[in-house]
C-alpha positions in Angstrom: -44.3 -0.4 -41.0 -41.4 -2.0 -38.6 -38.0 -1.8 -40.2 -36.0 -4.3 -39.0 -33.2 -2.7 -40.6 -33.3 0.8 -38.7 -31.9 -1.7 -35.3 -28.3 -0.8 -34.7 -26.3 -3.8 -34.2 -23.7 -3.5 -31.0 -20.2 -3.0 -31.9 -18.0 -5.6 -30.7 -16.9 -5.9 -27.5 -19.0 -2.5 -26.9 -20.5 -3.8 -23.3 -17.1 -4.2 -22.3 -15.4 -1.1 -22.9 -16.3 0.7 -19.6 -14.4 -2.5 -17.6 -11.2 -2.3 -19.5 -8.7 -4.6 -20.5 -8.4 -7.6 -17.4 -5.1 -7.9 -18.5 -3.8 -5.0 -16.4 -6.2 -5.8 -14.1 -5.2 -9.4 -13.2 -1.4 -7.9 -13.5 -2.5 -5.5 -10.5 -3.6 -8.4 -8.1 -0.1 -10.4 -9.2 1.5 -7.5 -7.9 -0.8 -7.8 -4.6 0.2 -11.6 -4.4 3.8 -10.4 -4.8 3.1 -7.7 -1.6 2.5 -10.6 0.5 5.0 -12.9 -0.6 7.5 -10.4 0.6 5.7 -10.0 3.0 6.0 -13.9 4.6 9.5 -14.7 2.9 11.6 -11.5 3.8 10.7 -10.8 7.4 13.0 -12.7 9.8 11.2 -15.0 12.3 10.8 -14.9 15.9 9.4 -11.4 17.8 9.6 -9.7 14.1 6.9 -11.8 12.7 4.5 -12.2 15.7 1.1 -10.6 15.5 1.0 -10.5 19.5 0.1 -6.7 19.5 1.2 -4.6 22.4 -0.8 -1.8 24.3 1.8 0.7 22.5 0.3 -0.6 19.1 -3.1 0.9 19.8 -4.7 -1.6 17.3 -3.2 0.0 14.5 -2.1 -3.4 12.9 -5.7 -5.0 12.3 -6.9 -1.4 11.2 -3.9 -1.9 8.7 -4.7 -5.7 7.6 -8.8 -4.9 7.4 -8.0 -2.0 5.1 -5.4 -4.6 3.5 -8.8 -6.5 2.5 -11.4 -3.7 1.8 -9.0 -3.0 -0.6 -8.4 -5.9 -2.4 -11.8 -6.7 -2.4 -13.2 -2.6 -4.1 -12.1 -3.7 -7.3 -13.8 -6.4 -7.5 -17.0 -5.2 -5.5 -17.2 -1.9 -8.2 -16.1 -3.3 -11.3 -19.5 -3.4 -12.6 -20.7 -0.4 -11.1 -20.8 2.8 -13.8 -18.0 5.4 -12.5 -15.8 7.8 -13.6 -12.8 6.0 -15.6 -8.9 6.9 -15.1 -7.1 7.5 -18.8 -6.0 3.9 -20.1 -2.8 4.8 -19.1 -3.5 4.8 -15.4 -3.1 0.6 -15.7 0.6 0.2 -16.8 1.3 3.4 -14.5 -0.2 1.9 -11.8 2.2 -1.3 -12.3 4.7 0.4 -12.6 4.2 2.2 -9.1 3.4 -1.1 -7.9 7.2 -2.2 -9.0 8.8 0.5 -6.7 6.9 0.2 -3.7 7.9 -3.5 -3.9 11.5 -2.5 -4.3 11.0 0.2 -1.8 9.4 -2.3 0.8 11.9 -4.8 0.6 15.3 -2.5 0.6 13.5 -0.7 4.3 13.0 -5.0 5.4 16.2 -5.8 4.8 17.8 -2.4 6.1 15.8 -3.2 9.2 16.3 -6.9 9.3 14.8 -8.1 12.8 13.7 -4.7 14.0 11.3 -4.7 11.3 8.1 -6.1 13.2 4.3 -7.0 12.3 3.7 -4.7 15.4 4.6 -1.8 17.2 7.2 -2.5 19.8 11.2 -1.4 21.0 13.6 -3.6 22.1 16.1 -2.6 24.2 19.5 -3.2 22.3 17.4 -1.5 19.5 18.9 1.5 17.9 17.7 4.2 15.4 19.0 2.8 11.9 19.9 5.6 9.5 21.3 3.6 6.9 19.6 2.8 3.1 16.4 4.9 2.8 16.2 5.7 6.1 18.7 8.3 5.5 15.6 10.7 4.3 12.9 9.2 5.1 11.6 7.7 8.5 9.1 5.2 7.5 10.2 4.3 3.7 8.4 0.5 3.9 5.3 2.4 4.8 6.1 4.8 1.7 6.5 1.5 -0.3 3.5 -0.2 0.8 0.8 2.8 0.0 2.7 3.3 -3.8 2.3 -0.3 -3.7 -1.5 -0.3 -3.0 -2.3 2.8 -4.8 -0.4 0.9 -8.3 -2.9 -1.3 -7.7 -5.6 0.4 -7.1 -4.4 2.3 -10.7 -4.5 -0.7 -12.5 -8.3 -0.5 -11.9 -8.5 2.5 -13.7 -11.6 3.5 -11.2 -11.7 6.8 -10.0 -14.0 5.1 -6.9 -11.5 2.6 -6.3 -8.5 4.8 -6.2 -9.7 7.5 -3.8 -11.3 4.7 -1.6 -8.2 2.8 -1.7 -5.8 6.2 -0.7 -8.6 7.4 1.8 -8.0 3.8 3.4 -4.8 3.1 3.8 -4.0 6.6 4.0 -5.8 6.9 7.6 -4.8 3.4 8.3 -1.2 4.4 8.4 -1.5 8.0 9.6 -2.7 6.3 12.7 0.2 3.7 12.6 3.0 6.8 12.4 1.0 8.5 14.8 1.4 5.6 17.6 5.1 4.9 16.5 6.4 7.9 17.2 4.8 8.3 20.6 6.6 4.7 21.1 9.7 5.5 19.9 10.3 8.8 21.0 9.7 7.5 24.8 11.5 3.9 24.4 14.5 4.6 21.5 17.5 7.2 22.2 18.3 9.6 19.8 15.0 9.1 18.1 13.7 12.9 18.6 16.6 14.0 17.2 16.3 11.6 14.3 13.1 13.2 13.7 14.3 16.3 13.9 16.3 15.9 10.7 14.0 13.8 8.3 10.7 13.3 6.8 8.5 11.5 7.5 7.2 9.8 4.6 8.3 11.8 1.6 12.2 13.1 1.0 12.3 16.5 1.6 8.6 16.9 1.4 6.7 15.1 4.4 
């Protein structure tokens, strides 16, 4: 005979364990939101803010705004997909990573002020700024936006999402360094020997 009894009930809120909490989630995509506000209210105006890409920028910026959107959208796209899960507290590390690339991002914006451009170019009153973090490091709002991305892509707690995330804007900006050197090393004086004595996008590291 059937035994009704011998069914195991599901524990609450069982189906949802493997997802996580949304609250860190949602928190991660605030911190996204707060990415592109700075993003439109701390760049000057003018040539700094013009997507008009030059030869010299090798199409590195709309490699860098696609991944930009691929990654927003792999949390979303995997979140029901079984995968290995990060330690719960990947989330509110992730945030807090988020927090200082922000802060890191904006201090290299407004170190840079107008020289700080969408795309690659050089003007020619331009001149190699070693103030604020660009005393170590040579590209710190780079720095700031993949601890920014990768905090987000933490607050996921995917393991998919995070080593997509850092395999994509990883190459993304490779390639951007890689074409910004070549440009400034021809066009901006005292640039190789800028290089020379810093890192590139770590202190002391790389």
């Amino acid at each position: 005979m059937w035994n009704a009894g011998a069914v195991a009930e599901p524990r609450p809120g069982a189906g949802r364990r493997h997802r996580g909490r949304p609250g860190w989630f949602l928190a991660g995509y605030a911190g996204i939101a707060g990415f592109l506000a700075l993003e439109a209210l701390t760049r000057e105006r003018g040539r700094a803010a013009s997507l008009d890409a030059s030869a010299d920028d090798q199409g590195t910026t709309r490699m860098i705004v696609i991944a930009y959107g691929v990654a927003a959208e792999l949390p979303l796209l995997l979140r029901r997909v079984p995968s290995p899960r990060l330690p719960p507290a990947a989330a509110p590390a992730g945030l807090a990573l988020q927090a200082t690339g922000l802060a890191l991002r904006a201090w290299s914006m407004r170190t840079l002020g107008g020289s700080y451009t969408r795309t690659l170019r050089a003007d020619e009153e331009q001149a190699v700024i070693t103030a604020g973090p660009y005393r170590l490091i040579r590209h710190p709002g780079y720095t700031g936006s993949l601890l920014t991305w990768t905090g987000f892509a933490l607050t996921s707690r995917s393991l998919p999402v995070l080593a997509l995330t850092a395999g994509l804007l990883g190459r993304a900006y490779q390639r951007r360094i890689e074409a910004e050197e070549q440009l400034l090393r021809r066009d901006l004086p005292g640039y190789p020997a800028y290089q020379q004595r810093t890192k590139r996008l770590i202190p002391f590291v790389w």
